[in-house]
N, C-alpha and C positions, 0 to 999 in steps of 0.2 A: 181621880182622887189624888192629892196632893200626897205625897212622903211625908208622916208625921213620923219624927227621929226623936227615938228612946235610947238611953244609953244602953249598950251592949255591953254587961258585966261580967257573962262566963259565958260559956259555949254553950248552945242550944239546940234545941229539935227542932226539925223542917221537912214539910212538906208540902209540897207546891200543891192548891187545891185546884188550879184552871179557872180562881175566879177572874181573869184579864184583865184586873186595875193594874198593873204595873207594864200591860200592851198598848194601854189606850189613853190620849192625852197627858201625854209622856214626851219629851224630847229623848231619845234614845242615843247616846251618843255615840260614836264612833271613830275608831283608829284606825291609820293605815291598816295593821297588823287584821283589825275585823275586816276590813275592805276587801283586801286582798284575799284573806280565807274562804268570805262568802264569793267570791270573784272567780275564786280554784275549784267552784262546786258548779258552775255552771250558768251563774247569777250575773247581770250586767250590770256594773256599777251605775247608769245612770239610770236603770230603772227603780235602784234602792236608796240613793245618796240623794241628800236634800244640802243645801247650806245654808248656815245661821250664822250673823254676826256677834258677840261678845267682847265687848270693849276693846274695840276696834281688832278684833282678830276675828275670820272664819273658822266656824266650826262647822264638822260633818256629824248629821245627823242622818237617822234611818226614816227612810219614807214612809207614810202613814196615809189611810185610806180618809178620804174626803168626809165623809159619810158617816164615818163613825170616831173619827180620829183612830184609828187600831191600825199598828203597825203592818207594814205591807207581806209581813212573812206569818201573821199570825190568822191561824183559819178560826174564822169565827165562830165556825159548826160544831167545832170539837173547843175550843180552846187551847187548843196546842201550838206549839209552835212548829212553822216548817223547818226552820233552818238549827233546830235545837242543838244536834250535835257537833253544830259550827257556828254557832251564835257570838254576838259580842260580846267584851269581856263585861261591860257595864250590865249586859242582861244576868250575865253568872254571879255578878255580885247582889244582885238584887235578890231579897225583902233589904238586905245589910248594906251601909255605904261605911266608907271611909273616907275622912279628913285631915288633914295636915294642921286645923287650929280649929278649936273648939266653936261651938255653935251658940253655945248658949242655953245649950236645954238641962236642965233641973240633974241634979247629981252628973252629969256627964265628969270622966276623968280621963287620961292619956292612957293608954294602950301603949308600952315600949316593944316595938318588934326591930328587930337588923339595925339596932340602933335608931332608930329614927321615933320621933312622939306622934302617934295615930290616935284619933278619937273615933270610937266603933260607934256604930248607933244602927237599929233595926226598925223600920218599918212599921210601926206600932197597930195600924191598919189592915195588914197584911192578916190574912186567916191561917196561914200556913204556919206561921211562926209558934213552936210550942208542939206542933204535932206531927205526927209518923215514927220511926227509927232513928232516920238519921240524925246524926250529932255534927253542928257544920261549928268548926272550931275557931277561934277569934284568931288565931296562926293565921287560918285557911285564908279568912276574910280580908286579913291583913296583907296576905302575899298578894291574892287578886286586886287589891287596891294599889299597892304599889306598882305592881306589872304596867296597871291602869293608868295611873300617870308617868309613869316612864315613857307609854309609848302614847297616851293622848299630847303631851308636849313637845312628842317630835312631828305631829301630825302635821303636816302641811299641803298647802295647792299643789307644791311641786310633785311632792308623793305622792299624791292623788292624780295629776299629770301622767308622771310616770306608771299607774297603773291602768288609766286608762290606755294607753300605748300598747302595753306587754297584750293588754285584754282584745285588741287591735290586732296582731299577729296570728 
């Protein structure tokens, strides 16, 4: 299922239901920084790194199972993820994205955090959204988005090179 983006106007409830639309037929994308962490658990970077072109730059994406498009760390049985408490930062930000210029969708406004103008927007698909305890904060979302493109824009073959190297030793 596709991300349909609602603007994110105040902080809200969340709770992950296990339904696996956001595991399956997804590019998941990925940064050294996730590379490397899933790399430090035991994981072999070429069994989970995929590459995708993007106007004219590669990008690292997470591997996904033939059969069902569902990415290669998520057990189908359960719904869970394997790798949850060292997952990429793009999975931690998800039902919520963040953008550096607006999208287009109906009421959307700027978000001012650390200086910088972010447009929040949630998932509108997502079952999770609205329910459980927790209160995930437009701060929150904001700082995982920025982390996110700090270290997706540094991402490069080279780094990815030099990880599979160290992962060599």
């Amino acid at each position: 299922m596709r991300f349909k983006p609602k603007p994110l106007k105040s902080d809200v409830k969340f709770k992950c239901k296990f339904c696996v639309d956001c595991c399956r037929g997804r590019f998941i994308y990925l940064t050294l920084y996730d590379i490397k962490r899933i790399a430090e658990h035991g994981h072999d970077p070429q069994d989970f790194v995929l590459f995708t072109a993007e106007n004219g730059k590669i990008r690292f994406v997470l591997a996904y199972r033939e059969w069902d498009l569902g990415c290669v760390f998520h057990d189908p049985e359960t719904g869970k993820c394997r790798i949850h408490d060292y997952n990429p930062l793009v999975c931690r930000i998800y039902p919520f994205m963040v953008s550096h210029r607006p999208l287009g969708v109906e009421r959307e406004e700027p978000f001012e955090y650390k200086g910088k103008k972010l447009w929040l927007y949630y998932d509108e698909s997502c079952p999770g959204i609205g329910e459980g305890k927790e209160i995930i904060t437009r701060e929150e979302i904001a700082e995982l988005g920025l982390n996110f493109k700090e270290e997706f824009d540094k991402t490069d073959l080279d780094g990815l090179s030099k990880i599979l190297d160290e992962a060599k030793k």
